[in-house]
C-alpha positions in Angstrom: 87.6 85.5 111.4 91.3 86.4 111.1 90.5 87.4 107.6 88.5 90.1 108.8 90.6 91.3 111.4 93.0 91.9 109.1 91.6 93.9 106.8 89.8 95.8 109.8 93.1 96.8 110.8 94.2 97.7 107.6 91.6 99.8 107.2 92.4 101.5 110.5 96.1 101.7 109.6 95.2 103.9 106.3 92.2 105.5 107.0 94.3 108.2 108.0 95.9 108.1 104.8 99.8 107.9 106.5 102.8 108.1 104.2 104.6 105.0 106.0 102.8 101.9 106.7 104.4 99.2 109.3 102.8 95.8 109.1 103.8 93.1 111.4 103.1 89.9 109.5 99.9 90.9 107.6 99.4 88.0 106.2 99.7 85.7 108.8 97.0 82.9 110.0 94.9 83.9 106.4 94.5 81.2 103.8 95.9 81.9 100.2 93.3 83.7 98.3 92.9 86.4 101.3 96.9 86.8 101.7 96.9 87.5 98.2 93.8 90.3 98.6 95.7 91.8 101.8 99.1 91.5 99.8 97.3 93.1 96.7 96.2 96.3 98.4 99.3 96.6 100.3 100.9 97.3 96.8 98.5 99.3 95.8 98.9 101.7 98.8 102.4 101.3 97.7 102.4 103.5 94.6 102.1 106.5 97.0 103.7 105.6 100.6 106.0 103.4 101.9 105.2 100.4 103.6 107.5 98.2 105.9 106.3 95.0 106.3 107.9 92.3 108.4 106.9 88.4 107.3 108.6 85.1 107.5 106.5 83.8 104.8 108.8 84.0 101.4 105.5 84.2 99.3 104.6 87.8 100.8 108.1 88.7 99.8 107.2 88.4 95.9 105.5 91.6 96.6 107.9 94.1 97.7 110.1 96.0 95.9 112.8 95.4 98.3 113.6 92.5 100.3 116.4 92.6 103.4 117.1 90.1 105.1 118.0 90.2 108.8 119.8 87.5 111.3 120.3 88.6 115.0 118.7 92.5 114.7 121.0 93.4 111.8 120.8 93.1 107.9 122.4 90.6 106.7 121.3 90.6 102.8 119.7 93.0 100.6 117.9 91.3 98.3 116.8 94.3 96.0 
């Protein structure tokens, strides 16, 4: 299931334990409850490395510490 795949990935992504963390929409194509688990331990890993994460859902957004918004490859708000 996507579900899965997801958090296989994630698990791949920290099982190094990195200090930066890129996710590329890691929430997409999972229902609500298992966003929120994926979203959950993304801010968890977050109290000792830095994760980017890209998304175009607004929920996810809720999550991060700091939000920029970007139009055409540049920044076009900082929503902090």
């Amino acid at each position: 299931s996507g579900g899965q795949e997801q958090r296989v990935a994630i698990a791949r992504a920290i099982v190094t334990e990195p200090q930066i963390i890129v996710a590329d929409e890691p929430t997409g194509d999972l229902d609500r409850p298992t966003a929120g688990s994926v979203m959950s331990l993304l801010q968890e890993l977050n109290a000792d490395r830095t994760i980017i994460m890209v998304t175009h859902d607004p929920e996810t957004t809720r999550f991060a510490r700091r939000t920029l918004h970007l139009e055409c490859g540049r920044v076009a708000e900082d929503v902090s």
